[in-house]
Every structure is written in C-alpha cells, then in structure tokens.
N, C-alpha and C positions, 0 to 999 in steps of 0.2 A: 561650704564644701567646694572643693575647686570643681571646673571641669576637665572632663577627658582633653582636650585640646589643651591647656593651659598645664596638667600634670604631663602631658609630652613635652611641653615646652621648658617647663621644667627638667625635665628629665636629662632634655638634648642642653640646657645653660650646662648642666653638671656633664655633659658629653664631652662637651668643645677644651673642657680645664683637664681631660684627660686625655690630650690628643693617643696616647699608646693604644688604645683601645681600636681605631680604625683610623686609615691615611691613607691620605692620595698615594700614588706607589713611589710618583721621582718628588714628591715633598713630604719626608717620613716623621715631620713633627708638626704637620696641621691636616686638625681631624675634618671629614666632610660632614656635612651635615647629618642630622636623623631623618630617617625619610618622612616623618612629621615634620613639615617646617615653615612658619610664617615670618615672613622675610622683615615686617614690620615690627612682631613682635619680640623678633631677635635684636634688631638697631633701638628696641625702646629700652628692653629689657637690660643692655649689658651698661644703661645710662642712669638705671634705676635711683641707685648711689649717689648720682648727681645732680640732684631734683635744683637745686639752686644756683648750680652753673651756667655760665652765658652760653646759650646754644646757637644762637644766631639775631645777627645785627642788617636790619635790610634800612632801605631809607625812611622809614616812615617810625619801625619800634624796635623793639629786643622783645626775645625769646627765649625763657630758660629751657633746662628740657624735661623740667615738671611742666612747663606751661606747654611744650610741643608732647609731650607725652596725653595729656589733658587733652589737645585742641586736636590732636589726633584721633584718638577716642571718640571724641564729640561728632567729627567730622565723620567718620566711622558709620556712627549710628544715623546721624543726619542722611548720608546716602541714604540707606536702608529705607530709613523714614520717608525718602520720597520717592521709594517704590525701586527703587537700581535692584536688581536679584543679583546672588553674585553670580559670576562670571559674564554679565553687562561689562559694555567698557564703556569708559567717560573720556572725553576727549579734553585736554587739557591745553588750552590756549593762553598760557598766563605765564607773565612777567615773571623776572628773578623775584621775589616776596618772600617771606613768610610763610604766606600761605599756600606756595609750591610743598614744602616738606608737609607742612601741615593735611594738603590733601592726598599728596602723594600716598603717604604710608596713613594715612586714613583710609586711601579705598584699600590698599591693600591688607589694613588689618581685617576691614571686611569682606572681603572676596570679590571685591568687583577688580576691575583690571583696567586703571590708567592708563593712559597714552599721551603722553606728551608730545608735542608738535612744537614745530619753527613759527614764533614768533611774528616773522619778517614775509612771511609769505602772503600773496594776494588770492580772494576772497572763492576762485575759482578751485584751487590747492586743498582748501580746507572743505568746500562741496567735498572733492571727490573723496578725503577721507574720511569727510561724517556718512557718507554710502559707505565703504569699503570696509569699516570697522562696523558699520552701523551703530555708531553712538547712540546710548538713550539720555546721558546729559553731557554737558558742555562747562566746563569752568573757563573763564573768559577774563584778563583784563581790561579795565572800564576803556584805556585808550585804543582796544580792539574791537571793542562789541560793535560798532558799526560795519567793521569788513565780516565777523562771527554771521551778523544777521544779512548780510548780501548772501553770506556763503548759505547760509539754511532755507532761505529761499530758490537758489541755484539749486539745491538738492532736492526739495521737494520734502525737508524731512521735520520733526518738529522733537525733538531732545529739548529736555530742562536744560536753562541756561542758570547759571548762578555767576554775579559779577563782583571779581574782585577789585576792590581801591574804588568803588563806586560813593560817592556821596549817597548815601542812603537818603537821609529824607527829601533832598531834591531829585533823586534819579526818578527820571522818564521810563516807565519797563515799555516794552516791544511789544511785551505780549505778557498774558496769564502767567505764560511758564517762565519768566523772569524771573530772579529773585537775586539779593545781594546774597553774598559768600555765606555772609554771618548767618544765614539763615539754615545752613549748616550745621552749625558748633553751639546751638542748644542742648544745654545736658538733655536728659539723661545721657551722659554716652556708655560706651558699648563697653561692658566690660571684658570680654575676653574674646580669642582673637581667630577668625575663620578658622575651622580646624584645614589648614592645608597641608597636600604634600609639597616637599622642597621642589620635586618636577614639574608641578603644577603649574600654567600658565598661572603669569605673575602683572608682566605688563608688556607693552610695546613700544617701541621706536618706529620711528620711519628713518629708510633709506632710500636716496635714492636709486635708480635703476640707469643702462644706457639708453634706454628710451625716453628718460625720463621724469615717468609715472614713478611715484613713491612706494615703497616697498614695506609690509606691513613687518618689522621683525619681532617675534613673540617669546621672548624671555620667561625664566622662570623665577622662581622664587631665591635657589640655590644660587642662582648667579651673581645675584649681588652682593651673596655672603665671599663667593670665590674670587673676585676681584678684588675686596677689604681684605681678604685673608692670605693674596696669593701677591700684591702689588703692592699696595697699601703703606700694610705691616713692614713687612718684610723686606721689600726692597727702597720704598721712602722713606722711612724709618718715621711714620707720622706720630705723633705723640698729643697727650690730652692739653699741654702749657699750649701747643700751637695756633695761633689765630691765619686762617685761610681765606683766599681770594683768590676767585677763578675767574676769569673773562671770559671763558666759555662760559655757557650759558646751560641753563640744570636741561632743557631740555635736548642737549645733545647727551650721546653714551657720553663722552668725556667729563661734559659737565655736571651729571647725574651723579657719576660718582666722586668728583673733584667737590662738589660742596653737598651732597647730600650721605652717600655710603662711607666714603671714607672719613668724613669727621666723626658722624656717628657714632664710626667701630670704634675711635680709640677716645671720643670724648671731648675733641677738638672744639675752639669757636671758630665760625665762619659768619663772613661778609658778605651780602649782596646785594647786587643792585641792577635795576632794572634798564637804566640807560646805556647807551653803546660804550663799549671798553673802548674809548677814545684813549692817547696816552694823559691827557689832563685828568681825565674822568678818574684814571685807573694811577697815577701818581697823586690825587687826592686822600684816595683808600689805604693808601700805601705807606703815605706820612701822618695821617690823620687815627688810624684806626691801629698801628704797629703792624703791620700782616707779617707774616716769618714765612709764609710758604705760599708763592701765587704759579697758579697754573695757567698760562698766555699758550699762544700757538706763534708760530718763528713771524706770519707777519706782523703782529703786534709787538712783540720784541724788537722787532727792525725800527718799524714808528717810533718805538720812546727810543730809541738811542741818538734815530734823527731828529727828535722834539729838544729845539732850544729850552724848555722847560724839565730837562731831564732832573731827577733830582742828584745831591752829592749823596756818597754813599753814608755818609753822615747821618746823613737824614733821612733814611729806613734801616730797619732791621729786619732782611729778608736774613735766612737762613738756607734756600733751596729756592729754587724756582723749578716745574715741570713744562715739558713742551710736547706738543703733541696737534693732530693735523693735518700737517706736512713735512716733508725732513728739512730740518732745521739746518741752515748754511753756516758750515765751520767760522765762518768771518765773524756772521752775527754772536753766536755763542762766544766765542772770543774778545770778542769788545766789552760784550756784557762782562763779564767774568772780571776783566780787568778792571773798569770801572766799579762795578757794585762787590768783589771778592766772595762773592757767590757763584754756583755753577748750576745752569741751565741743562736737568734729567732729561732729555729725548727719548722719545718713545714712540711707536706707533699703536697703534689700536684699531679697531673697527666695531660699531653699530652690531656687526654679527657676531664679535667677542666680548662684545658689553666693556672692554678698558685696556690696558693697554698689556699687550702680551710677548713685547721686544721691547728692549730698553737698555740704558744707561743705568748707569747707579753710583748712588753717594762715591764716591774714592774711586770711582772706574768710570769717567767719563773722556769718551774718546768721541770730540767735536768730530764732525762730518759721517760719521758713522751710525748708525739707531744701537749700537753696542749687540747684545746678547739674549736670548732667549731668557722670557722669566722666568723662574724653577715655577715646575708646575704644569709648562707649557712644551708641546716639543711642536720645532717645526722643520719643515722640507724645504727643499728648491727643486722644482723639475724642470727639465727643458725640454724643449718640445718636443724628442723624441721619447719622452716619460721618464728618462734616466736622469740620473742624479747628475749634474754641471761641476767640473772642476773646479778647483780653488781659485777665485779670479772671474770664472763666469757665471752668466746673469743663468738665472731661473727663477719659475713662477714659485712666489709663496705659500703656503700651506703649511696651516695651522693645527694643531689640536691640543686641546684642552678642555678644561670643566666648565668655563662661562659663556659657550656655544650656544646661541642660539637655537630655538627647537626646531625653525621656520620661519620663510615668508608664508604670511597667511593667504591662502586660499592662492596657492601659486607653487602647484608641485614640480611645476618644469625647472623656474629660476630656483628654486629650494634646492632638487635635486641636481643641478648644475653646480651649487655654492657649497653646500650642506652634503659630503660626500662620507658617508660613513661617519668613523671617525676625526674625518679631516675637513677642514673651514677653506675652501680656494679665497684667498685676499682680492686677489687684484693686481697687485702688486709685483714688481721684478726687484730681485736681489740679486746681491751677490756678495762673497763672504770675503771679505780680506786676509793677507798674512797672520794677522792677529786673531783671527775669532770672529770679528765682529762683521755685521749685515751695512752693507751699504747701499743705500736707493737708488735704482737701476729706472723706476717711473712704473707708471702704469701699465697694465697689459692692455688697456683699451683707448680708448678716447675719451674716457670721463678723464676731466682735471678737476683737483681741488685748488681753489682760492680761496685765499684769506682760512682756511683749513675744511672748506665747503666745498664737498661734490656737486660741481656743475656739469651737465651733460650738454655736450658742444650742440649736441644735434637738438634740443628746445631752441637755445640760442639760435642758433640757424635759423632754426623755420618762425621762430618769432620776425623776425628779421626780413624773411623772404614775405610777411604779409604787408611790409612795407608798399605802399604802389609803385615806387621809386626799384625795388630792389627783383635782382632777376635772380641771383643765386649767391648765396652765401656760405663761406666756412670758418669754423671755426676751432681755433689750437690755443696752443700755453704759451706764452711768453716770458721768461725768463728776466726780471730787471737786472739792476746793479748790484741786489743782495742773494738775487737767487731766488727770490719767489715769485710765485707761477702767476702771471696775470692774463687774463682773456683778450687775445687777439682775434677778430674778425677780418675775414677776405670778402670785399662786398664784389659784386658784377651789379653796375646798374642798367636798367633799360636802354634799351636807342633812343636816344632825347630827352630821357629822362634826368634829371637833378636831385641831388639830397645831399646833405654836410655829415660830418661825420656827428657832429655835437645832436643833428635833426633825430639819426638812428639810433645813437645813443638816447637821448630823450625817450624816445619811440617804445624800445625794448624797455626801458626801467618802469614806464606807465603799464607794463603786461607781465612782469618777472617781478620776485625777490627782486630788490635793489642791487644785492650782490653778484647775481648773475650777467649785468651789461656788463657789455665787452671796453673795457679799458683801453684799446687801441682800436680805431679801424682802418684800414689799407683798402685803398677801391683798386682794380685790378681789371683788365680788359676780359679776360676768360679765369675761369679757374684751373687747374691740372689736372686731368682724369686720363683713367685707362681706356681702352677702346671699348670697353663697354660701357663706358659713362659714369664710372665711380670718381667718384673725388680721391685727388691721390694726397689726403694730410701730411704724409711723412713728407710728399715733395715742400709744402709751407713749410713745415717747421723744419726740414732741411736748410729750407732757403732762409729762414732767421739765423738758425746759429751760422752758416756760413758767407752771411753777408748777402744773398742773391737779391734782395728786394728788386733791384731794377730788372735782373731778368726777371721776374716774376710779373714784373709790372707792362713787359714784353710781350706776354702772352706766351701761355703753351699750348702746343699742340698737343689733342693726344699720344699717347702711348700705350702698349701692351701692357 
C-alpha cells in the first residue's frame, strides 16, 4: 500500500499534466506545485521512464538515472541511519561528482536540508559556516578534507564527515566520525519520500554580503521546480537528446540548476567535472563528450576566444550556449557567434532568485543588453526618489517572482532590507533601452563580481591593510580590454616602508579564495577622502576610466 506522502505525490505528477486546473497568473499554461511537494521526488519521478538512460558523466563513472534514482534512495536512508533528523543540515564541500546529485536530492528526499558551499574557499570560511548553519554532518571531497578538518577544529564543532573520491582502504580517518561517502548508499534505502510542503525549507546557499560574512539564503522546495518550469523549459528550450556542460559549478545557484534541476526536468545528460573550467579543460568536454548546450559566464567565454587552442566550429556541436555572472560584453558575444554559429543566451540571476530571471532568448538575442523579463517574473526600476526612471535612465532593480528566497537565515535586518514584500531588491542598476530591453548600469554598491563572483572590496582591503608594509588600502573594478571587471587595489605604504605588488598579491591569496586577489595594484602617496575621512571610490574609478592615474598618484587632498 503506498503511503500518504507518495499518493500526494502522485496526485500533484497527475497535477502538473493538467496545468488548466491552477497557474501562475502572467504564465497561464504552467501549473504551481501542490502544496505537498518534495522537490526530490518530483526530478526522480518525471525520469521514472528513463531507468536506462545516461544521466550523468563525471571524471571517474557514468550514472544512469535508475542508478541516481537508487544511490539517491540509498543515500537518503544512509543519512537517516547515521542519526541527521530531518530538518538537520549537512554542509556540502564537494567537488563537481556524481555524487553531488546523488546527495543532493538524497538529503532532500529525506528532510534533512543541504548546503552547498564554495569549493575554493579557505579553512576559516567554512568555520564560520559549520557554526552558523550548525552542521551535524559534512560531505567533503578527499582533495579538501584537510582544509574541512582545520576548519572543524577552528569552530570547535564535531559533525560526521563522510569523504568523497577517498581511497577507501588506504584512507587515514581524522577521527571516529570519519567515514568514506559509500558508507552512505548501503541499501536498504528509503523508499518513499519526506512527506514535505513545497514551502518548506528545502536547502541553502550562501551569498555573500557587503561586509563580507556569507549570507545563509534558505530555499524551498517549490523553487527549484519554478526555475525548471519557468527558464528552463520555456525560454531554453532544453530538451531530453541534449548533452550539458556547465563551468559553473553545481554549488553556485547557477550551477545548481545549469547541471542538476534543469537536466533533470526534461531528461537531459550532463557532464562534469571537478577541475577548474580552464578553456583546455572545457574545449576537451566539448569535443570529446558532443556537449549541445554549455553554460560559461562572459569571463571564460573571453579566455577561449583568446586560447590559441580555440577549437574550429567543426569540431563541436554546441547548439546554445548560456551566460550568466556578469553582463556579458557585446564584442565577446559577437565573435563567439561568428566563429562557432551559435548564440550566447545572457541572463542575470541571483542566489536570492535561485536562476535566472532576465534574459535573452533563442531568436531574440540582443548582445549588450541582458534582453527581457522572464514570463513568470515582473520587475521594476526605482530611482532614488522611489519613482519610476524614464526610458533611458538607470534605476535600482527589483524583482518578483516565485523562486524567491524565504530568508537570510538568522538575519532579519539584511532579509528585511532584500526580501521586501513581494519584491527581491538585486543590487543591481538598470536601464531599459528604446527596444525593451535592461541594460547594466553596475552595481548599487561596492561589491564587484569577478570572473562571475561577488567579491567585497572592503575584505580585500583590510586583508591587505594586515600587511606590516600596508597603511591604507582601496579597493574598485577595473575594466580590461573585453569589458570584464578585474580587482584593482590602491595601496598607501608606511614611511619607510617596502613591499612589491607581486609580495601583496602573494600575501592576500595565502588568506582569501584565490579569486579574490586583486589583479592590479597602484601604490599611491594618500588615498581620496572626504573631510570626514571616508574613502572617495567613485574619485578611483573615476580616475581609471578617465585616464587620471598620475593625478592620483599626486595625491589628494581632501574634500567635502
């Protein structure tokens, strides 16, 4: 006899085939979920049919999605079995694998609540969020377990660790609560599936903050279906022949859904891999494997067009590429286009909208511009007086829609700052062109993204200022040759003091993400503030686009 969770789930497969019955109001032919809804056993369930299909290729196996269907299950119960209750969260430190999806929608068939984390970050990062999530286990790739166990000692905390890609019968454990992955995906597994609501905390992301400190954002269930159903589908037209490759990486919102939701929904295979989207790395995948649809961000697009190693369009069969990140510079999409006879979708998205909610699309791609609102999605521009900005000028972005985040966790101030009602504040400056379409106007703050990552200038800074060499530091965006944003620092050194730019550079990247050092440094005799001692940023990056470096290197006085 089924159970009660499993006949809703039921119920809502037979729902979704009759969108007439309930729909979003501005997308009147896709239905929302049932308010029973496990977001797990929705992406297993609509694969049912395809027990023997390739569902994913990482570097080491393949996975059909009888076999991801199964090791989901497995993994499922595994939790359970080693004590997680659900609504526990497990902190997920693991490589592109296999056995990302596999745990991913394992804890979420169970009720426990995933969290996926940046890879790339150092050992202090990952403290602060096994406190702030309060992890009770930890999934870890083997080439991280040693920064995983600085960071659990830094916190003071003791979470099961399970380690993937680990040599089993020579791994060294840490400790008792060690264990390889596989120790997981012992049957029996679990056969039916948390009874959850679609509102229900599902999982989490981090974002950053202008401070900083990482930002807990807590997803539901519904969300991941609204992104497959409202982007996906519909505006990429993805389909089940497609084989996918994303560079981003599953544990950003981008890459979450770029290789895990949206193949899913329609059936798709997908590629991945755990070493950096070099363009070699990623023109390997590309010839080797057929990809038809890769999802990059505009700097890695720029890198292969500049890689002597580019391939002829011969020799892939892309069909689509997406871009997403940063906005994408008309040049870059343009060359690409011409070269490979494919067209690079541009889109933005954000962590708080779980995927992308402005965009381009098939037969309406209009380079330099992020195109149109998704159906599904509406959004605003305010300018600073709250009113609505003419045709032509900037205003701040604001979003609404169904794949909103619920909250920063344990953070009513920034929630209630971001999270306004029904409306998402981005970040973001727009402005709408002749055509229709949003053009990127930058940030409303001082956070920049590089290489499609929010770095907040002011860590940089004060990394920088621990220097013994360094008295005051700033730091802005620099603009290359293609239009993407690179980290430039203002250093002021001591009286008497010495230090190279190559020394700080070094410096910063041994205490930050790798990707957070600043790509340029300018030492400078003072920095530019106002007469109460703020650093005037807009005066640096003024002084870049218009050429000032030497007056800046003149020194300024202050100003008002």
């Amino acid at each position: 006899m089924q159970s009660k969770s499993l006949q809703q789930f039921h119920a809502f497969s037979q729902f979704i085939r009759e969108p007439s019955m309930t729909a979003l109001s501005s997308t009147p032919h896709i239905a929302a979920p049932a308010e029973r809804f496990n977001a797990a056993a929705y992406l297993l369930s609509v694969n049912a049919h395809r027990h023997a299909k390739l569902a994913y290729i990482d570097d080491r196996q393949r996975l059909t999605y009888g076999e991801l269907d199964h090791r989901a299950r497995c993994c499922a119960a595994g939790l359970l079995a080693a004590g997680l209750k659900r609504g526990d969260r497990v902190l997920m430190v693991l490589q592109d694998s296999v056995d990302f999806p596999v745990a991913f929608l394992g804890a979420l068939w169970a009720g426990v609540v995933p969290v996926p984390v940046n890879t790339l970050l150092p050992a202090t990062d990952y403290a602060y969020m096994l406190t702030h999530c309060d992890a009770k286990a930890v999934l870890v790739s083997a080439p991280l377990q040693a920064t995983l166990q600085t960071a659990i000692a830094e916190a003071g905390s003791q979470p099961l660790v399970f380690v993937s890609g680990a040599d089993v019968g020579a791994m060294s454990l840490a400790s008792p609560i060690t264990s390889p992955i596989e120790s997981l995906l012992t049957p029996p597994r679990m056969t039916d599936p948390h009874d959850s609501a679609a509102a229900d905390d599902a999982f989490w992301l981090y974002s950053s903050g202008s401070t900083g400190r990482p930002k807990g954002v807590v997803h539901s269930h519904a969300n991941l279906y609204w992104t497959a159903a409202l982007y996906a589908q519909p505006v990429l037209g993805l389909r089940e022949s497609d084989v996918l490759f994303s560079a981003a990486k599953l544990f950003f919102a981008y890459g979450l859904g770029n290789a895990l939701t949206f193949p899913l929904s329609v059936g798709a295979t997908t590629v991945l891999m755990a070493e950096r989207p070099t363009p070699a790395a990623v023109f390997k995948r590309w010839t080797a494997q057929n990809i038809s649809v890769f999802f990059g961000a505009p700097t890695g697009f720029a890198g292969m067009l500049a890689s002597p190693d580019l391939p002829a369009r011969e020799a892939v069969h892309l069909r689509m590429c997406s871009s997403a990140g940063e906005a994408l510079p008309r040049d870059v999409g343009e060359r690409f286009t011409r070269h490979f006879g494919c067209y690079i979708i541009d889109g933005i998205g954000s962590t708080e909208m779980l995927h992308i909610y402005l965009s381009n699309r098939p037969g309406d791609v209009n380079y330099g511009t992020t195109g149109r609102a998704v159906p599904g999605y509406r959004l605003k521009l305010v300018d600073e007086d709250g009113a609505t900005p003419a045709v032509g000028d900037i205003g701040e972005l604001y979003i609404s829609g169904p794949s909103a985040a619920r909250q920063y966790w344990n953070d009513p101030e920034k929630s209630a700052a971001t999270f306004q009602g029904e409306w998402t504040k981005s970040g973001d400056k727009y402005r709408i062109d002749e055509n229709g379409c949003y053009v990127y106007a930058g940030r409303s703050d001082d956070m920049l993204k590089v290489s499609g990552i929010y770095v907040s200038p002011f860590e940089v800074e004060a990394t920088l200022m621990q220097h013994s060499a360094v008295l005051e530091a700033a730091v802005v965006g620099q603009a290359d040759a293609d239009g993407l944003t690179r980290t430039l620092a203002y250093v002021v050194l001591k009286a008497g003091q010495a230090a190279t730019a190559d020394e700080l550079k070094a410096f910063v990247k041994d205490r930050l993400a790798p990707y957070k050092y600043p790509r340029h440094i300018e030492f400078l005799d003072e920095l530019p503030k106002t007469a109460t001692g703020k650093i005037q940023r807009f005066r640096l990056r003024d002084g870049l686009r218009d050429g000032l470096r030497d007056g800046l290197r003149d020194g300024l006085k202050a100003t008002p």
